[in-house]
PALUM-452257 format. One record per residue (C-alpha): residue number from 1; chain; x, y, z negated. Coordinates in nm, 3 decimals. Each point is the difference from the previous one (the first is absolute). Example, Ala and Ser with C-alpha at 12.3 -4.5 7.8 and 13.67 -1.06 7.14 Angstrom:
BEGIN
<pt 1 "A" <1.230 -0.450 -0.780>>
<pt 2 "A" <0.137 0.344 0.066>>
This chain:
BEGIN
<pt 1 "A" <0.000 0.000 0.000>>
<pt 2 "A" <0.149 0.369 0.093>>
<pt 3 "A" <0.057 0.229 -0.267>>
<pt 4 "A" <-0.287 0.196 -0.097>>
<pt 5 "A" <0.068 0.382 -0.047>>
<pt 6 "A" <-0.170 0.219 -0.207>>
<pt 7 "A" <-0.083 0.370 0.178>>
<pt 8 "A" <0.016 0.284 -0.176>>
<pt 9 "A" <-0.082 0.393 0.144>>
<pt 10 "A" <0.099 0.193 -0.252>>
<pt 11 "A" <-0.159 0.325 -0.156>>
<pt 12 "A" <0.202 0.221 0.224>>
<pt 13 "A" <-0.041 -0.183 0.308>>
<pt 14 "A" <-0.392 0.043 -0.045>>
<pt 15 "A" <0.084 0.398 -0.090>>
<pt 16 "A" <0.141 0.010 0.332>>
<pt 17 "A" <-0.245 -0.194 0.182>>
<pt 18 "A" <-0.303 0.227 -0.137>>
<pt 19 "A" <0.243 0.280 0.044>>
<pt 20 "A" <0.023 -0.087 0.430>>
<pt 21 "A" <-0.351 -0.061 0.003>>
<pt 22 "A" <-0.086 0.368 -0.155>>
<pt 23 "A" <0.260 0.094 0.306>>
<pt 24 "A" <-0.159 -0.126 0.253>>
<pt 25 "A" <-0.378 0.087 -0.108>>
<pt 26 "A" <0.132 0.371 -0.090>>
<pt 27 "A" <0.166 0.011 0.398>>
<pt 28 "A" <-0.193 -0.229 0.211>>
<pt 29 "A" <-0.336 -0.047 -0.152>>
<pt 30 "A" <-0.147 -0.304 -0.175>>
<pt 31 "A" <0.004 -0.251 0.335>>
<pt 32 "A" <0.374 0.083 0.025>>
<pt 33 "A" <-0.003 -0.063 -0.385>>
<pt 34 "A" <-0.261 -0.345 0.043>>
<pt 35 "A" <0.279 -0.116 0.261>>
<pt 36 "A" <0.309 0.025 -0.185>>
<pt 37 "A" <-0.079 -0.152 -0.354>>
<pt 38 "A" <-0.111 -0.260 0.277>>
<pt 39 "A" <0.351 -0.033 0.121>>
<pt 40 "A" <0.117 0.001 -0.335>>
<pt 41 "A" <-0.202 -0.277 -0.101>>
<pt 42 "A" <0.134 -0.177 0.317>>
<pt 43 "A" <0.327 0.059 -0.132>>
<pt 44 "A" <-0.047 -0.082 -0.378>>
<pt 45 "A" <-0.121 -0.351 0.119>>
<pt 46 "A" <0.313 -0.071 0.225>>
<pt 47 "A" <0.179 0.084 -0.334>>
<pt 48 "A" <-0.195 -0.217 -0.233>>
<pt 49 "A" <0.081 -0.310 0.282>>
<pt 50 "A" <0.342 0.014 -0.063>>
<pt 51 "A" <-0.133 -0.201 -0.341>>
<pt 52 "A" <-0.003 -0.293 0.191>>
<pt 53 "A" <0.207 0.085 0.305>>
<pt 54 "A" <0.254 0.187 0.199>>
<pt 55 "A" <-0.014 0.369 0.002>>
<pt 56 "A" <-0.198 0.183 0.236>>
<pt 57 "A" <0.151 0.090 0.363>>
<pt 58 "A" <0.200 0.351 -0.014>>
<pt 59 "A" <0.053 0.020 -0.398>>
<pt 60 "A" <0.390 0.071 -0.034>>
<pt 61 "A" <0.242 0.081 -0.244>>
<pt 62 "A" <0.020 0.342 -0.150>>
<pt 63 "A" <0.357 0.107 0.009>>
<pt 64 "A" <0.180 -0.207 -0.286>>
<pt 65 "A" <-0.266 0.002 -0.242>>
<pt 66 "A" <-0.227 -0.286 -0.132>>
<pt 67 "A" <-0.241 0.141 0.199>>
<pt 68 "A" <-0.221 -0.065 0.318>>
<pt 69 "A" <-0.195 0.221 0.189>>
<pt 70 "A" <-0.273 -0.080 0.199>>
<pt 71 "A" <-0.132 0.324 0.286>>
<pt 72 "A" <-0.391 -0.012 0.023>>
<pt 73 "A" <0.094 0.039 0.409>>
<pt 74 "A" <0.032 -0.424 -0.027>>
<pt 75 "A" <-0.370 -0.028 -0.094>>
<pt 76 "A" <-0.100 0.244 0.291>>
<pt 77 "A" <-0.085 -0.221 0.268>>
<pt 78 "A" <-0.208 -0.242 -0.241>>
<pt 79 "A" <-0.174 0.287 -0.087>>
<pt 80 "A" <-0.050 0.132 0.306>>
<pt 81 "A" <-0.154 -0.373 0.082>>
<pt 82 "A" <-0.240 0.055 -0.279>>
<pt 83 "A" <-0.149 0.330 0.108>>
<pt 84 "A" <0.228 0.225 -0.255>>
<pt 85 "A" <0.177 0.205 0.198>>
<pt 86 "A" <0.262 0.178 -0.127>>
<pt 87 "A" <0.222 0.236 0.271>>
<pt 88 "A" <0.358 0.055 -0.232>>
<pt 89 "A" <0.006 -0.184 -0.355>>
<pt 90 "A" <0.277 0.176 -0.160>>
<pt 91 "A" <0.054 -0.199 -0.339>>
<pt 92 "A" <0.182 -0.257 -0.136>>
<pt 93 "A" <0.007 -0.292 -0.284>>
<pt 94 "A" <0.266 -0.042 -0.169>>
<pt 95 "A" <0.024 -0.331 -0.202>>
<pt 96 "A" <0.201 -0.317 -0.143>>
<pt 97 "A" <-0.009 -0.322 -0.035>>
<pt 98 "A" <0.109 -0.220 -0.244>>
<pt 99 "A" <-0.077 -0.377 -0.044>>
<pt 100 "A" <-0.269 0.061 -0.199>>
<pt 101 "A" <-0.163 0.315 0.114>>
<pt 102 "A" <-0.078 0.242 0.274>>
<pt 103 "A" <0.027 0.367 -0.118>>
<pt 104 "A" <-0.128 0.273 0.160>>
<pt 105 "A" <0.149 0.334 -0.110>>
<pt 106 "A" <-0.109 0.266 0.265>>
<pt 107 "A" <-0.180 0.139 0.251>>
<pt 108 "A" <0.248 0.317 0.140>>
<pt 109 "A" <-0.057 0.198 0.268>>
<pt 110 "A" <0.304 -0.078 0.257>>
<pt 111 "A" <0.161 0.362 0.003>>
<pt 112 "A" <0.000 -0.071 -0.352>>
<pt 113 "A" <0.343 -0.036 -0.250>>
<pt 114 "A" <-0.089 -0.343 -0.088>>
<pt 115 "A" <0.298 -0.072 -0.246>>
<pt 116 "A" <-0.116 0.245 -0.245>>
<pt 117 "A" <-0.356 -0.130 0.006>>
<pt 118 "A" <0.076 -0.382 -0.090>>
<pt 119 "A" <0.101 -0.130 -0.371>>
């Protein structure tokens, strides 16, 4: 049997992802807003496979940290496919995995300083 992680978004990752979806409302209206916490869902589940499985298509290393990030542009297509269009997703999770759990840390904007926003 594979190992069985445990996923975990933490308090500031949520922050963030209410924070994006206040963003997009505020500059694109509340379709634009429906669409994206849509691809962010998309992208949340991809995350919460790698309990069982490899990690999604496109997640990388983040310079030499313990970290991974993960661009919401992977989920467009699928998205797209599903009838949520969204034109430029411009975020990012960043996360880590250990062999017992998934962590999600953030959701940053990708002109963002992302060193000073993870633990």
């Amino acid at each position: 049997m594979q190992n069985m992680r445990k996923f975990h978004l933490t308090h500031p990752a949520r922050e963030d992802i209410k924070r994006a979806l206040q963003i997009s409302l505020e500059k694109h209206g509340l379709k634009a807003r429906l669409h994206y916490e849509q691809l962010i869902t998309i992208a949340l589940t991809h995350l919460r496979a790698i309990k069982t499985s490899l990690e999604p298509i496109g997640s990388s290393p983040f310079d030499d940290t313990i970290f991974r990030k993960y661009h919401l542009l992977n989920v467009k297509k699928e998205a797209t496919k599903k009838g949520f269009r969204v034109k430029k997703p411009s975020h990012i999770f960043f996360y880590e995995v250990t062999n017992e759990t998934i962590i999600v840390h953030a959701l940053l904007p990708e002109m963002r300083d992302f060193i000073q926003h993870l633990p």
